[in-house]
C-alpha positions as CSV (number, residue, x, y, z in Angstrom):
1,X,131.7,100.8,46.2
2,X,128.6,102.3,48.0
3,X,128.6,103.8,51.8
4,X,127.2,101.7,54.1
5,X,125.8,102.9,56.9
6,X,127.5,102.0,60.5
7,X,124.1,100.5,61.7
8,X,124.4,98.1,58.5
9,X,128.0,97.2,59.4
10,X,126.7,96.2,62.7
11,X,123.4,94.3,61.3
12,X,125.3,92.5,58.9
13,X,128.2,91.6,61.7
14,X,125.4,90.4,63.8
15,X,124.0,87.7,60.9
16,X,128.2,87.0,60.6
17,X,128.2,85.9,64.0
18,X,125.0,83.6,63.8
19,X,126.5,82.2,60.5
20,X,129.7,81.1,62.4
21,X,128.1,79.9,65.2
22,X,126.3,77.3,63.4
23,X,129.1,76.7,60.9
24,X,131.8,76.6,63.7
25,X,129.7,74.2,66.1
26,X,129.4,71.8,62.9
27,X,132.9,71.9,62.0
28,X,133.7,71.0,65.6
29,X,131.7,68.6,65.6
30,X,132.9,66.3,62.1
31,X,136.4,66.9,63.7
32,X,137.5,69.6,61.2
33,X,138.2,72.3,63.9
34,X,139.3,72.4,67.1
35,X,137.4,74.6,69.9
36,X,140.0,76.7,70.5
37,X,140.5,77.6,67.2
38,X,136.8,78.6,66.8
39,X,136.6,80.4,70.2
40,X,139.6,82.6,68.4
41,X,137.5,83.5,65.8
42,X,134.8,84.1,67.2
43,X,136.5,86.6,69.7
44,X,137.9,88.4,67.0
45,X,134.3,89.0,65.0
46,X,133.4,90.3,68.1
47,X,135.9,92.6,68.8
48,X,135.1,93.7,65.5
49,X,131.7,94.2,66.5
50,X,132.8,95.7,69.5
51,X,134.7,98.6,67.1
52,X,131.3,99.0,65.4
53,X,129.8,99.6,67.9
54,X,132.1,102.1,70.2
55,X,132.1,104.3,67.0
56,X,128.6,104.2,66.2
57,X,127.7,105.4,70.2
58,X,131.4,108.4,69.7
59,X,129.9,109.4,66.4
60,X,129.6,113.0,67.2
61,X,133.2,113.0,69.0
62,X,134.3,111.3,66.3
63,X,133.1,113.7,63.6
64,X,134.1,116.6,65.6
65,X,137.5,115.7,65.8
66,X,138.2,115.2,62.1
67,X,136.5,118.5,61.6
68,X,138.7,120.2,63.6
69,X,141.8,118.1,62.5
70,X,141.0,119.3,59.1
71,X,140.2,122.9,60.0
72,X,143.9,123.2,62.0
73,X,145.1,121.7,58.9
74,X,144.1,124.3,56.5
């Protein structure tokens, strides 16, 4: 499997959460899911998002860290 980059994660979360959206509303709406159900989903993908996003803005911290993890390590 290729890398993708973090910003890629978060664009194709992003068109995830439009697909839902429209999906979800629809399903709602023939009776084949309840709103609560949906709103629970929904959070989730967001909170995923959410993930994305706090490591994309900690990269640096985040890359430090594991360098010097792995240096104490050695």
């Amino acid at each position: 499997m290729s890398k993708v980059s973090i910003i890629g994660q978060i664009a194709e979360i992003d068109r995830e959460i439009g697909m839902r959206q429209n999906v979800y509303q629809k399903q709602i709406s023939n009776g084949r899911m309840r709103q609560s159900e949906a709103d629970m989903l929904m959070q989730r993908i967001k909170a995923v998002r959410a993930t994305l996003v706090f490591c994309q803005e900690n990269e640096d911290d985040i890359r430090a860290y594991i360098a010097a993890k792995k240096a104490g390590a050695e």
